[in-house]
C-alpha positions in Angstrom: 6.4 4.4 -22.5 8.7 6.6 -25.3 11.0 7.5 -22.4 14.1 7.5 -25.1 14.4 11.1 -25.0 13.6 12.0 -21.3 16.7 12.2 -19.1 15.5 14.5 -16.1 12.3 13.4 -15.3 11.9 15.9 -12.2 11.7 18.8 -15.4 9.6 16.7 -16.9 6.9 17.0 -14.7 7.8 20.5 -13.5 4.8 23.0 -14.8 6.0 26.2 -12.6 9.4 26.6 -13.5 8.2 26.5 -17.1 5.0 29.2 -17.0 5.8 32.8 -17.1 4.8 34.2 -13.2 3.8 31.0 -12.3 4.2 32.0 -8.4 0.7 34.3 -9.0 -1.5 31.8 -9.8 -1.7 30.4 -6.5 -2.3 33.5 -4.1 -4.6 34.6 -7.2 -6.5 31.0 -7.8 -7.0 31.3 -3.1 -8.2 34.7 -3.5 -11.1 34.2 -6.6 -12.3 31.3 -4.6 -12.7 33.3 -1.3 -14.7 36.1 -2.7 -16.7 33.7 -4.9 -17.6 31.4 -1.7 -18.6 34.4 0.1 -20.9 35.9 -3.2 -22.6 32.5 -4.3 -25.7 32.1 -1.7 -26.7 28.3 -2.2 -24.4 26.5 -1.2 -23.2 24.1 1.7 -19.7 24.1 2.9 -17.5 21.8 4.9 -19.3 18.7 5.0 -17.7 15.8 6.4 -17.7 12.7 4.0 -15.2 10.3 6.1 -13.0 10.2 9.0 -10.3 12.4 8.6 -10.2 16.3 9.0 -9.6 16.7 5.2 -12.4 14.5 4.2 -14.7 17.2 3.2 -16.9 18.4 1.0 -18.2 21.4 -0.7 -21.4 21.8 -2.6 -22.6 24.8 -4.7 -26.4 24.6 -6.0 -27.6 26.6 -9.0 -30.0 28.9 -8.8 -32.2 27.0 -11.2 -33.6 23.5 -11.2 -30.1 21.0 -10.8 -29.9 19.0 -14.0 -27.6 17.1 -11.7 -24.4 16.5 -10.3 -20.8 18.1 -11.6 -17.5 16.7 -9.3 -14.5 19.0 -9.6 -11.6 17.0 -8.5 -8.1 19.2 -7.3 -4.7 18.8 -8.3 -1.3 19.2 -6.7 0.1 16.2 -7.6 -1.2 14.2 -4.6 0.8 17.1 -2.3 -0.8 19.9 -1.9 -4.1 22.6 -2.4 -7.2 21.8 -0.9 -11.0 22.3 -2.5 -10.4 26.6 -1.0 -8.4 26.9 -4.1 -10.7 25.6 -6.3 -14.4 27.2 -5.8 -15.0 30.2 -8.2 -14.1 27.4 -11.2 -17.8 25.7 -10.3 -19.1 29.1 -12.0 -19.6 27.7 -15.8 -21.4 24.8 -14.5 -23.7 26.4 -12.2 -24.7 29.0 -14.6 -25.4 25.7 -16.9 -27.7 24.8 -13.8 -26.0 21.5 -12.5 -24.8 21.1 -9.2 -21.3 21.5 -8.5 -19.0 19.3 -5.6 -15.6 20.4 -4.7 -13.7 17.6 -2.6 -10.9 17.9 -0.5 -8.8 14.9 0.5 -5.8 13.6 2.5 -2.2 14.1 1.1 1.0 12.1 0.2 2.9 11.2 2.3 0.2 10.7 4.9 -1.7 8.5 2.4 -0.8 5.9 -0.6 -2.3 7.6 -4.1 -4.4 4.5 -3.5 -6.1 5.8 -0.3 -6.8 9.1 -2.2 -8.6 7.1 -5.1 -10.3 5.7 -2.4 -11.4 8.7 -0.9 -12.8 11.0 -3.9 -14.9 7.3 -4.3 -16.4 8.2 -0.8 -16.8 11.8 -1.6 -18.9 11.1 -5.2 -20.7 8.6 -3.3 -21.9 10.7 -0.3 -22.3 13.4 -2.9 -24.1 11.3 -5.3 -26.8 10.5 -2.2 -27.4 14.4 -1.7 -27.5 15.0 -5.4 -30.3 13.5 -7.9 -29.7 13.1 -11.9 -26.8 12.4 -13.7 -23.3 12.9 -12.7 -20.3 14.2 -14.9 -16.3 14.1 -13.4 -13.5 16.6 -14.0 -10.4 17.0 -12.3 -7.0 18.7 -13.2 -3.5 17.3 -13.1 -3.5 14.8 -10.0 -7.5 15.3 -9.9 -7.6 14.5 -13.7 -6.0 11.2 -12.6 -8.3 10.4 -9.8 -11.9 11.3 -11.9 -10.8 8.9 -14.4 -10.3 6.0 -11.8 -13.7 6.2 -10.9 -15.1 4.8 -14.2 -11.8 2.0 -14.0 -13.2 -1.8 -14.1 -11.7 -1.1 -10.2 -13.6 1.7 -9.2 -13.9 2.4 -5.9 -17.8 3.6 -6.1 -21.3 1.4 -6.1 -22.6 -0.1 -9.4 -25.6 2.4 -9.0 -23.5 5.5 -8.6 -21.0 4.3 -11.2 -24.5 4.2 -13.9 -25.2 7.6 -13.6 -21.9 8.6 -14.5 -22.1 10.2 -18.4 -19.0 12.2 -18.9 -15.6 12.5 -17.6 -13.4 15.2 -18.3 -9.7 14.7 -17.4 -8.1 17.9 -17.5 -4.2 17.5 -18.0 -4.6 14.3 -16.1 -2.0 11.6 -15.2 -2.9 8.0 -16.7 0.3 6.4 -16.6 1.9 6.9 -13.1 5.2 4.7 -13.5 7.2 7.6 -14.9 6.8 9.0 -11.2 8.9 6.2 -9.4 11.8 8.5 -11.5 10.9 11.7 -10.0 11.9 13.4 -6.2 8.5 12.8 -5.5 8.5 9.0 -5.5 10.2 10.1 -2.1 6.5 10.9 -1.0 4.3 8.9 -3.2 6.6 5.5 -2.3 5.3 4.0 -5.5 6.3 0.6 -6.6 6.1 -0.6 -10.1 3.4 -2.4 -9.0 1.4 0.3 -7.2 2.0 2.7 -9.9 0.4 0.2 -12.6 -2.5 -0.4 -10.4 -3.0 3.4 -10.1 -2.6 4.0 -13.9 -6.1 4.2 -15.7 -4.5 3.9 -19.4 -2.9 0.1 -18.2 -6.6 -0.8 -17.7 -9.8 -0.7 -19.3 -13.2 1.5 -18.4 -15.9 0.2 -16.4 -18.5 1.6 -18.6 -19.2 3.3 -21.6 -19.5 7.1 -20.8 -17.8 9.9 -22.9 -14.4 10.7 -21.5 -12.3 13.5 -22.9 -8.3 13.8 -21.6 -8.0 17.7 -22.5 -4.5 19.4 -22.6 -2.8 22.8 -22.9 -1.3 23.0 -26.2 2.0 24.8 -24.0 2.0 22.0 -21.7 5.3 19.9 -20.8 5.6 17.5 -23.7 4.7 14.5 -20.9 1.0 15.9 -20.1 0.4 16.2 -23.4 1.6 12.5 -24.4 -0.3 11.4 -20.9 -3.2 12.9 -22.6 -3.2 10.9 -25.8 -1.9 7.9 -23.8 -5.2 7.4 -22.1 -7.2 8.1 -25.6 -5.5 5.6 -27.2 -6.0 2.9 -24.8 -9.8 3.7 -23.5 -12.0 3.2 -26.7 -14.3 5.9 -25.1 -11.9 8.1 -24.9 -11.0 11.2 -27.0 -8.1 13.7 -27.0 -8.1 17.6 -27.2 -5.6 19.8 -27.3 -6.0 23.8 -26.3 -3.8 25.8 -28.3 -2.0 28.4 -26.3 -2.7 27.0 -22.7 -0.5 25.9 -20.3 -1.1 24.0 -17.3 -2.6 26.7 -15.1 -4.4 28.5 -17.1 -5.9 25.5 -19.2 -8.8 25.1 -16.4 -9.5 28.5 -17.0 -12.9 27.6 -19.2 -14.6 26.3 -16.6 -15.4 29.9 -15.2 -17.1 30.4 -18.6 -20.9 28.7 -19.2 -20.2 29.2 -22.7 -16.0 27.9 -23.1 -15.5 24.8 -25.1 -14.0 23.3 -22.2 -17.5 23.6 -20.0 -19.7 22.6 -22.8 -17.4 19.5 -22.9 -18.3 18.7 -19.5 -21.9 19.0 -19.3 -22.8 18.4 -22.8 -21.9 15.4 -23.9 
């Protein structure tokens, strides 16, 4: 795992204290997704996909034909945020004309990572039933991690969902989760060596042979950025690309933009 040089692995997985006003991004990321909820007519919001109150679903619908389905999965490390964060970033995607999901899901420590995995399955399933055409995953951070275990030999979604599945975009996502069981967090996630291999994507193999990208901030904690690579060198469907100049809040920031690399990424390929 090249954990010769890593002594505090709580810094090591600490984005705010290492970004430059990192307490904005927050109350700004709530606030763009409020006014863009309230400004973007076609959509449907709150829709139930399972049994708990968090098991929810947004869906935003382009005002042109849908060329299909795009899943944006939430980070937080498992912990925290909820799809409200999340909603003006369906903007490059929609203008591209595909239909956009925003997922919400139960947190650690009320649920095992496992259960999550478990539950974005359930939400790109019921989403996938609403939504014709191909799908494409991406997810940043925690949600980079859990868009990737969809396509795993293990995932937790139907064969006939799982085929219409052409791209996933990993946006500095966690592959390897052992590294965590050394963290504060651990406290929370209650990962066991065996739990956190199960969970890692880069300690298995895809389940089919769509394009995956693992995209990083160039300004990223050195351990995102070796996550990143980690997963391309493992999945032979799997490529690596590095942002210069991002860090890991700002590094989603293409998706507002039809035109960025990073959304072209997503629904071109």
């Amino acid at each position: 795992m090249n954990e010769t040089n890593i002594t505090d692995w709580d810094d090591a997985f600490a984005n705010a204290a290492h970004i430059p006003g990192a307490e904005t991004y927050p109350p700004r990321w709530a606030s763009d997704a409020e006014k863009f909820r309230a400004s973007w007519v076609e959509k449907e919001i709150d829709i139930s996909y399972g049994s708990s109150a968090r098991q929810c679903l947004d869906l935003f619908f382009p005002k042109r034909a849908s060329k299909g389905l795009v899943v944006f999965v939430h980070g937080g490390y498992w912990l925290r945020f909820d799809k409200s964060f999340w909603s003006h970033f369906a903007q490059g995607a929609l203008d591209r004309d595909w239909t956009v999901c925003l997922p919400s899901y139960d947190l650690s420590p009320d649920v095992e990572i496992a259960q999550i995995t478990r539950q974005i399955g359930l939400a790109i399933q019921f989403a996938a039933n609403r939504v014709d055409g191909p799908i494409r995953l991406s997810g940043h951070s925690a949600g980079g991690h859990l868009v990737t275990r969809m396509v795993c030999k293990d995932a937790p979604i139907e064969k006939s969902v799982l085929d219409r599945v052409k791209a996933v975009l990993s946006i500095s996502g966690l592959h390897d989760l052992r590294p965590l069981r050394n963290t504060s967090m651990n406290a929370s996630f209650a990962l066991s060596e065996d739990l956190a291999i199960a969970e890692s994507s880069a300690l298995t193999q895809p389940a089919i042979d769509c394009a995956v990208t693992a995209w990083v901030g160039g300004q990223e904690r050195p351990e995102f950025i070796r996550q990143s690579k980690l997963l391309s060198q493992a999945w032979p469907n799997a490529r690596f690309q590095e942002e210069p100049g991002k860090h890991h809040f700002d590094v989603i920031d293409g998706l507002l933009d039809a035109e960025s690399e990073l959304t072209d990424t997503l629904v071109s390929q």
